[in-house]
VOPADO-315452 format. One line per field, with one value per atom (N, C-alpha, C): chain; residue in three letters; atom name; residue number from 1; x, y, z. Coordinates in steps of 0.05 Angstrom, whole numbers, plus 5000, padded with zeros to 4 digits. Atoms other than C-alpha are relative to their C-alpha. Layout:
# VOPADO-315452
c	(A,...) $
r	(ALA,...) $
a	(CA,...) $
k	(NUM,...) $
x	(X,...) $
y	(Y,...) $
z	(Z,...) $
***
This chain:
# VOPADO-315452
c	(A,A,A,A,A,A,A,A,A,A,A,A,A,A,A,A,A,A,A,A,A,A,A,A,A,A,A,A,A,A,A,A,A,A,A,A,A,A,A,A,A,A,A,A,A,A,A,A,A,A,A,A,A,A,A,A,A,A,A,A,A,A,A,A,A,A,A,A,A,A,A,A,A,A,A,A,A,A,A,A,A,A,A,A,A,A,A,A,A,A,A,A,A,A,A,A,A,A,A,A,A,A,A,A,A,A,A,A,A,A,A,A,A,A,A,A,A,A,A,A,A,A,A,A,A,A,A,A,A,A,A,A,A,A,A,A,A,A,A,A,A,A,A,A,A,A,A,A,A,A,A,A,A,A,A,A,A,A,A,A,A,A,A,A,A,A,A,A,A,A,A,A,A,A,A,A,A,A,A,A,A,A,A,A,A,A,A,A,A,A,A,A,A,A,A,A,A,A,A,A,A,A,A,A,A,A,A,A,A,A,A,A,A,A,A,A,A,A,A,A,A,A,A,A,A,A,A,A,A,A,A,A,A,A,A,A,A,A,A,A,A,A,A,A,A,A,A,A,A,A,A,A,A,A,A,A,A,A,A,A,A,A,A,A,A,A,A,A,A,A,A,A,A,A,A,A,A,A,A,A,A,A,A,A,A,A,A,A,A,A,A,A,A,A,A,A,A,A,A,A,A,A,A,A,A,A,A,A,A,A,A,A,A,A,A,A,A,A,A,A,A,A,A,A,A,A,A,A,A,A,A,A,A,A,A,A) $
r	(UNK,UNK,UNK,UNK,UNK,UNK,UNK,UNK,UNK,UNK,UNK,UNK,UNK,UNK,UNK,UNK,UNK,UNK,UNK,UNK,UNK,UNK,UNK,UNK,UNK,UNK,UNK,UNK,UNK,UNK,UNK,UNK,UNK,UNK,UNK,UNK,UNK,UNK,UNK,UNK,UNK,UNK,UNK,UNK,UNK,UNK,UNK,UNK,UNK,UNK,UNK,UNK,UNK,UNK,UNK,UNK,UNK,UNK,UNK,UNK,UNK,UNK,UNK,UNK,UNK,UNK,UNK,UNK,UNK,UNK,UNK,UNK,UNK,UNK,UNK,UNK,UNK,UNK,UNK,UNK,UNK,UNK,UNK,UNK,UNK,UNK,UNK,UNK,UNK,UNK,UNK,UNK,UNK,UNK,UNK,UNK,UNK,UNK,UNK,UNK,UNK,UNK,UNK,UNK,UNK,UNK,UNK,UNK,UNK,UNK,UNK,UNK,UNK,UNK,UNK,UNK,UNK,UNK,UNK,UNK,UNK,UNK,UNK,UNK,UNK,UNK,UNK,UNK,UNK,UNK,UNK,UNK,UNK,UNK,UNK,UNK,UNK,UNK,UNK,UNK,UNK,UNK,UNK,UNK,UNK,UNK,UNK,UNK,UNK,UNK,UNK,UNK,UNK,UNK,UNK,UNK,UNK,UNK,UNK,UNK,UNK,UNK,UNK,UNK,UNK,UNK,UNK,UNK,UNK,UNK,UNK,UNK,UNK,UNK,UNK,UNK,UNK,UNK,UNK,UNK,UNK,UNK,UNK,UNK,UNK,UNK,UNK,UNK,UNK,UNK,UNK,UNK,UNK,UNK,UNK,UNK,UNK,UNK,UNK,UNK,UNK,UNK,UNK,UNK,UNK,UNK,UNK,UNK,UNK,UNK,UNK,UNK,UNK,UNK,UNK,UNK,UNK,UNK,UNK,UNK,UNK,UNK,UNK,UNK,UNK,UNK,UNK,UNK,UNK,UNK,UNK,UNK,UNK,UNK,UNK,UNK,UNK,UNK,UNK,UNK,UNK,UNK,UNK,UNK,UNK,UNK,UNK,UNK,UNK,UNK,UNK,UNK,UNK,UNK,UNK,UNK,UNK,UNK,UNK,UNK,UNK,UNK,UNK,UNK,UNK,UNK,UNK,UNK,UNK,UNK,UNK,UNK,UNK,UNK,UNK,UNK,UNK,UNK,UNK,UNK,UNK,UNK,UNK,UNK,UNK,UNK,UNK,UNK,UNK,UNK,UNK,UNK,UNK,UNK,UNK,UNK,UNK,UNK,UNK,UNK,UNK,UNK,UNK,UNK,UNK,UNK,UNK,UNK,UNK,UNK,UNK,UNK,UNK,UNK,UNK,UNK,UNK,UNK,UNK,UNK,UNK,UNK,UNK,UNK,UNK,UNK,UNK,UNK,UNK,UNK,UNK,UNK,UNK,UNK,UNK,UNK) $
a	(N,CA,C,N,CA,C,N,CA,C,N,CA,C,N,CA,C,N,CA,C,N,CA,C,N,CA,C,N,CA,C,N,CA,C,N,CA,C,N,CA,C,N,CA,C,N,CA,C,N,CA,C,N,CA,C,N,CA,C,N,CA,C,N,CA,C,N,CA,C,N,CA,C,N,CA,C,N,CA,C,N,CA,C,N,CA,C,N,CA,C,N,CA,C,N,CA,C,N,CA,C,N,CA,C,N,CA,C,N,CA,C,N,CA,C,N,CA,C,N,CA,C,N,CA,C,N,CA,C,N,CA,C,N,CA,C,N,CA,C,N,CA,C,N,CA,C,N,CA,C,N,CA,C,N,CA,C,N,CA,C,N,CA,C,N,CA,C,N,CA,C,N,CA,C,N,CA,C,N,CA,C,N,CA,C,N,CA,C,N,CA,C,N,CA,C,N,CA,C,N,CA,C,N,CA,C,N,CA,C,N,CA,C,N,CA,C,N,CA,C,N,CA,C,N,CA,C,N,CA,C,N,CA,C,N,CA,C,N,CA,C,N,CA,C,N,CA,C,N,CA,C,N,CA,C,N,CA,C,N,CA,C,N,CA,C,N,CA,C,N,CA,C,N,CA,C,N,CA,C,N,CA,C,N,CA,C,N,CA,C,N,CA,C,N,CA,C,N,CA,C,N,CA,C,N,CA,C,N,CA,C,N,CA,C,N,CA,C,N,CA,C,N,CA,C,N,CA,C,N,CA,C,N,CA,C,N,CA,C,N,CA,C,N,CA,C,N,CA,C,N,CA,C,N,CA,C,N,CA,C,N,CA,C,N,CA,C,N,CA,C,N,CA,C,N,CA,C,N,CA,C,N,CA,C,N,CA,C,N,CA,C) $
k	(1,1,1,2,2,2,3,3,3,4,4,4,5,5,5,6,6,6,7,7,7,8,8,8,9,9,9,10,10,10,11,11,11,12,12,12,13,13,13,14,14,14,15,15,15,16,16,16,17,17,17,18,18,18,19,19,19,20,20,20,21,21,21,22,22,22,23,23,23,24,24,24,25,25,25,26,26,26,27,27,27,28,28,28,29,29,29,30,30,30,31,31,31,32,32,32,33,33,33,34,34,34,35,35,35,36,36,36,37,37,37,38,38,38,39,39,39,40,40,40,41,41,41,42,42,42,43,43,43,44,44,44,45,45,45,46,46,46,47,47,47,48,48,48,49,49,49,50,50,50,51,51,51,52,52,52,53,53,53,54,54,54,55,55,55,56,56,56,57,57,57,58,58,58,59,59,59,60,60,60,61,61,61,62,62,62,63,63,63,64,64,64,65,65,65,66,66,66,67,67,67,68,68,68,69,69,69,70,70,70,71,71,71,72,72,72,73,73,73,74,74,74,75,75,75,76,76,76,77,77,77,78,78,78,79,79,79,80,80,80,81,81,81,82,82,82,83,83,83,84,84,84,85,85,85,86,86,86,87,87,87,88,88,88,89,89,89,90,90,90,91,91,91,92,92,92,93,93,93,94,94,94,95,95,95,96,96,96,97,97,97,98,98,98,99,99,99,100,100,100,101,101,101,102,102,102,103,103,103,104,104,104,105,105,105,106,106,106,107,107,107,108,108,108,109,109,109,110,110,110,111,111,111,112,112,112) $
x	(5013,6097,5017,4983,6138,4979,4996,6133,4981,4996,6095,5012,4986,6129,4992,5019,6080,5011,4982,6110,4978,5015,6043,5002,4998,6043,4960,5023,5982,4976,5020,5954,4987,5005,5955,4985,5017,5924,4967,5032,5860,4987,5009,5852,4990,5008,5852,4974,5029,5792,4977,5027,5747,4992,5004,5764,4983,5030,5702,5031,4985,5729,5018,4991,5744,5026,4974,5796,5026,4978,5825,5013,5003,5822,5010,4983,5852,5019,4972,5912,5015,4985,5924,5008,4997,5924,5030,4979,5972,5030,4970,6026,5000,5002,5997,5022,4990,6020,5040,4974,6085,5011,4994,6099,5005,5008,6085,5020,4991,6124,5040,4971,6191,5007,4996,6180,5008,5004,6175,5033,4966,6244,5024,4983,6276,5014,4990,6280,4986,5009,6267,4993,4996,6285,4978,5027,6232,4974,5013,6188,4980,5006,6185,4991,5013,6175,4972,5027,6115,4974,5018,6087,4997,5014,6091,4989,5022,6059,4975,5029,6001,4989,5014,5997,4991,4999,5997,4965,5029,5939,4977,5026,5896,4988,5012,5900,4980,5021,5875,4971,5021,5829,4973,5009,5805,4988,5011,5801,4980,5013,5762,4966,5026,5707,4982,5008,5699,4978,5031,5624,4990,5020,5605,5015,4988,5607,5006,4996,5602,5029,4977,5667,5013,4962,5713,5000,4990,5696,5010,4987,5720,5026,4972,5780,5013,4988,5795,5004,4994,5793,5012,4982,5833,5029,4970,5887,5015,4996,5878,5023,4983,5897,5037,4967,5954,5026,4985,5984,5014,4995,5980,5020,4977,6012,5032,4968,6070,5015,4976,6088,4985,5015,6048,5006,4997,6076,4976,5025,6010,4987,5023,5968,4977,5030,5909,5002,5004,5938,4995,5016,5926,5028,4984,5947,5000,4987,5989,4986,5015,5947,4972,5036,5876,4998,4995,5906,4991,5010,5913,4983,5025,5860,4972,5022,5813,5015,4996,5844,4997,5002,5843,4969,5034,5765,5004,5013,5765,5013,4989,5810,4979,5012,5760,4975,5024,5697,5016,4987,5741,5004,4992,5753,5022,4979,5824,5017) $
y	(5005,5043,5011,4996,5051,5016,4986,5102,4997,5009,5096,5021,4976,5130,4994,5004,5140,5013,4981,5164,5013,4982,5201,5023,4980,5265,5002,4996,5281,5010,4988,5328,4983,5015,5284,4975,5029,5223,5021,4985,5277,5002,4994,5294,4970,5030,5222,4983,5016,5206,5015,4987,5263,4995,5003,5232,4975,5032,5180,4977,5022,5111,4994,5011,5110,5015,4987,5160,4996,5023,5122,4974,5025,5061,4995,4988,5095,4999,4996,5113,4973,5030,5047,4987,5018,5024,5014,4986,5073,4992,5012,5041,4970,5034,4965,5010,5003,4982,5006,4993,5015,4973,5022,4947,4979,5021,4901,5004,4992,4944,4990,5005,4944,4979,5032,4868,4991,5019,4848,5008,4995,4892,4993,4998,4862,5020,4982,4923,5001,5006,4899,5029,4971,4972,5015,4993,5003,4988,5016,4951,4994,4991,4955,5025,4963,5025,5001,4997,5019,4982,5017,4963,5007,4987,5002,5017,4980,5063,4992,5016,5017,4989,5017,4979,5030,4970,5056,5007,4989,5082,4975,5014,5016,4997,4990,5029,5025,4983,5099,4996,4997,5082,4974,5026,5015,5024,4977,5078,5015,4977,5122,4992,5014,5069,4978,5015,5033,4998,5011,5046,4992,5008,5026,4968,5033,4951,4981,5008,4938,5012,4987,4987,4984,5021,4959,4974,5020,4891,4995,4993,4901,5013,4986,4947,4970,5030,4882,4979,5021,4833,5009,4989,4876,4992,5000,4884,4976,5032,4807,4991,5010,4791,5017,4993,4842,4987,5003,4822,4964,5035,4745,5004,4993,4769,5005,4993,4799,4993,5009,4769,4962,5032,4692,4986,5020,4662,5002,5007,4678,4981,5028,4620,5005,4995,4657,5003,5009,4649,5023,4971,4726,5008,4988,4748,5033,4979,4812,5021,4983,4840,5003,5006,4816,5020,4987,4854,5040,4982,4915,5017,4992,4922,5007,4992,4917,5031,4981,4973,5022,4979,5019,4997,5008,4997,5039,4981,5058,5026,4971,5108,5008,4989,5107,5010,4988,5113,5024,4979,5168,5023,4978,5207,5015,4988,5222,5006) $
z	(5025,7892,4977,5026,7820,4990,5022,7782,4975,5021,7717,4978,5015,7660,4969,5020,7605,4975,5023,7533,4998,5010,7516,5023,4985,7551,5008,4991,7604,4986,5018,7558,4971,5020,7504,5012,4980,7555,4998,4995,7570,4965,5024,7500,4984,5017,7481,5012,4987,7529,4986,5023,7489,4981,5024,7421,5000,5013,7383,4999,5007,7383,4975,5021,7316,4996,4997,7322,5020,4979,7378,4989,5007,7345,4967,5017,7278,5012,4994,7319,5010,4987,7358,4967,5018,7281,4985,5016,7255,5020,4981,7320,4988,5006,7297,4963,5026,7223,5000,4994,7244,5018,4990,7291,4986,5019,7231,4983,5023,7185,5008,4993,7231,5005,4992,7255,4969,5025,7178,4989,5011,7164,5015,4990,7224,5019,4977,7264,5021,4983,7327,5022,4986,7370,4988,5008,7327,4998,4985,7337,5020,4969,7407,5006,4996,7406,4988,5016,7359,5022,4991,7406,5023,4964,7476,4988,5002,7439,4990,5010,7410,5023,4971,7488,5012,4977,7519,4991,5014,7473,5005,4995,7478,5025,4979,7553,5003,4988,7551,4972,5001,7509,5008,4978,7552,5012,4972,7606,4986,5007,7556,4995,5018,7533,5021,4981,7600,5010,4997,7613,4981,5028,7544,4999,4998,7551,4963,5020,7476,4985,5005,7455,5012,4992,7510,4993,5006,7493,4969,5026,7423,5001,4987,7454,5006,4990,7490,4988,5008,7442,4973,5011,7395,5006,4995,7440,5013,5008,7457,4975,5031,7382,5005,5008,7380,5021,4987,7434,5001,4995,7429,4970,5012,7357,4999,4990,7384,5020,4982,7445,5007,4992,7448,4970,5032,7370,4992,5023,7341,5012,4999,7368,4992,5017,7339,4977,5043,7266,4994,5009,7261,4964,5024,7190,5000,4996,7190,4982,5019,7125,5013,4988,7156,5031,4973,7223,4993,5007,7190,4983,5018,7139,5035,4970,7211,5011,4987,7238,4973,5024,7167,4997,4995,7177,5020,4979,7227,4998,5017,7191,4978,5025,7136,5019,4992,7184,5020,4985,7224,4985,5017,7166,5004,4999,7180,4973) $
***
């Protein structure tokens, strides 16, 4: 069996199953904005980096929200959109402003 080799550290995985959605769901937005920002300047290497730490976090927090059937399906069809975004040409027409104004939706009810 391989290896997985997670950039968030363990402690930082546990801590991230304690935190409210919205503070999860703030952070996946603060990797979507950073993804958007380096794709739009052409820097692909940063990029990528912004888009495995935005896939990493929407896992643990898939794992964090998994008996609440209304959260993960919103988790899930989040990371649907981003993903068909960044690696499927868009076929959902997702606009890059409309992307992240939804995710600043949960920095403001998070109160970060």
């Amino acid at each position: 069996m391989a290896e997985v080799n997670y950039i968030h550290s363990v402690e930082a995985r546990q801590d991230w199953l304690r935190r409210p959605i919205t503070y999860q769901m703030g952070n996946i937005g603060s990797e979507v904005s950073r993804a958007l920002k380096w794709t739009a300047k052409g820097n692909k290497a940063r990029a990528d980096k912004a888009i495995d730490r935005a896939l990493e976090l929407f896992e643990f927090t898939i794992d964090a929200n998994a008996k609440d059937h209304a959260r993960l399906t919103e988790v899930l069809k989040a990371r649907e959109e981003f993903c068909d975004y960044f690696f499927n040409n868009n076929s959902y027409r997702t606009d890059p402003a409309r992307m992240q104004k939804y995710y600043d939706g949960f920095v403001i009810m998070g109160g970060f």
